[in-house]
C-alpha positions in Angstrom: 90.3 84.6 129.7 88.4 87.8 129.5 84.5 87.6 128.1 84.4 90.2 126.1 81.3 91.7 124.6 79.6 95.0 122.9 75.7 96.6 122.5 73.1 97.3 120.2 70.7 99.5 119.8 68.0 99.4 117.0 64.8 101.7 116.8 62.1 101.3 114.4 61.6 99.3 111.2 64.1 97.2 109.3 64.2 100.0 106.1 63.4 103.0 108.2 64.9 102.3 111.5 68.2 102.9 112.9 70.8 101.8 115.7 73.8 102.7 117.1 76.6 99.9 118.1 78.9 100.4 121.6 82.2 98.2 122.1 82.9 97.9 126.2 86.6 98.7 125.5 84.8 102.4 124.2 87.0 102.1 121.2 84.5 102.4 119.1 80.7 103.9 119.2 78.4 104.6 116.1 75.7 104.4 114.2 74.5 101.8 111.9 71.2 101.7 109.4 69.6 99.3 106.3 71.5 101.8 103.9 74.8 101.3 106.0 74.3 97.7 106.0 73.0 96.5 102.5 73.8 99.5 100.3 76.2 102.2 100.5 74.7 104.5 103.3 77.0 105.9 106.2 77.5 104.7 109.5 79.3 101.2 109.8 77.4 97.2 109.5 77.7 94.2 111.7 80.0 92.6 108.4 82.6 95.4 108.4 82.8 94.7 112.7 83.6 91.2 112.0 85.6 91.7 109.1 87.8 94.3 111.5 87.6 91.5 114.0 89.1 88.9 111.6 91.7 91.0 110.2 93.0 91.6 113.6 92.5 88.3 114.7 94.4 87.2 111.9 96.9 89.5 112.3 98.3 88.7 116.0 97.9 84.6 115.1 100.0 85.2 112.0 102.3 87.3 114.3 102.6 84.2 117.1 102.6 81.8 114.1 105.8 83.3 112.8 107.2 84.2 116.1 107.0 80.5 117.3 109.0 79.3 113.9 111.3 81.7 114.8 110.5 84.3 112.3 109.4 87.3 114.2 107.5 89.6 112.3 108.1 93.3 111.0 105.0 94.4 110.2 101.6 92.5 108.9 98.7 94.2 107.5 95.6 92.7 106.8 92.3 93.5 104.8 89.3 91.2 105.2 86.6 91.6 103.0 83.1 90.0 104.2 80.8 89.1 101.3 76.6 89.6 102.1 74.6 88.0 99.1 70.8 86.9 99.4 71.1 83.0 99.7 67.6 81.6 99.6 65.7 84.9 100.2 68.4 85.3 103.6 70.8 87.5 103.2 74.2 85.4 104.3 77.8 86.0 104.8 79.0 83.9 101.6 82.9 84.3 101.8 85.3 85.8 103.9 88.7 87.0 102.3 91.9 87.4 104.2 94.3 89.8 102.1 97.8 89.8 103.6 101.4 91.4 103.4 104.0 90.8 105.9 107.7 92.0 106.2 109.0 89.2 107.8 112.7 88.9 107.8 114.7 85.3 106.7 111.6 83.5 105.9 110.8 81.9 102.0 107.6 82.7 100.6 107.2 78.8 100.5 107.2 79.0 104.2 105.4 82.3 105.0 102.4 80.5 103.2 101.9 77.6 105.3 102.7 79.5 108.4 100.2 82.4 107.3 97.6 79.1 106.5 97.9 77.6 109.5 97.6 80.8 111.4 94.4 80.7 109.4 92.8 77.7 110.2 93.8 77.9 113.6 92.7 81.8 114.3 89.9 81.9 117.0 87.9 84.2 114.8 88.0 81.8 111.8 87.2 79.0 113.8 84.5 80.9 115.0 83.1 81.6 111.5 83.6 78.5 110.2 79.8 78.2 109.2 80.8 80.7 106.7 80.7 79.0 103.2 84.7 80.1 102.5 87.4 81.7 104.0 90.5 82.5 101.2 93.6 83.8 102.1 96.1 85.6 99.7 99.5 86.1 102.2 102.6 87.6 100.4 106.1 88.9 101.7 106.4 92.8 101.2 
């Protein structure tokens, strides 16, 4: 399996400094800042990487997850929203939450669920964020 891996750059201070973020696929390249991290400012954050990473993580092991049960997938879109809070004066990612619709032909909403669960648990990016404090998941059927 590939190693796969991306850069950072960071210049200055914590409030006033800023950095700029470079995938090695080149798929993505930008700028990131305190204001695009813990406030509103432009530019993109290391949580919204790793929430794009666990939405498409999720994503293709839901996909295999179906597949395998022999429900192959439409469609599945995924939204996962990373939560930052100040834990003990540290700001820590505090909940991860896995939003997902799927158009998945033949298969009960009883069974979609503990597929899409266990396509949860068993996702390498969830597994690799497992030292985050929660990880939901809401999964419906379009």
């Amino acid at each position: 399996m590939p190693v796969r891996k991306a850069n950072a750059i960071w210049e200055g201070g914590l409030r006033n400094g800023q950095g700029w973020m470079k995938l090695q696929s080149q798929a993505f390249e930008g700028p990131y800042s305190y204001p695009s991290r813990f406030e509103e400012g432009p530019g993109t954050n290391p949580e919204e990487l790793i929430a794009a990473a666990h939405a498409g993580c999720f994503s293709m092991a839901l996909a295999a997850s179906l597949e395998r049960a022999g429900f192959p997938p439409k469609r599945i879109a995924t939204e996962a929203r990373v939560h930052l809070e100040m834990v003990e004066g540290k700001a820590t990612l505090t909940r991860i939450d896995l939003i997902a619709e799927a158009e998945v032909p033949g298969i009960t909403p009883e069974k979609f669920k503990e597929i899409a669960q266990a396509a949860k648990e068993g996702c390498p990016v969830s597994r690799a964020l497992a030292g985050v404090g929660e990880i939901t998941l809401e999964a419906r059927l379009a």
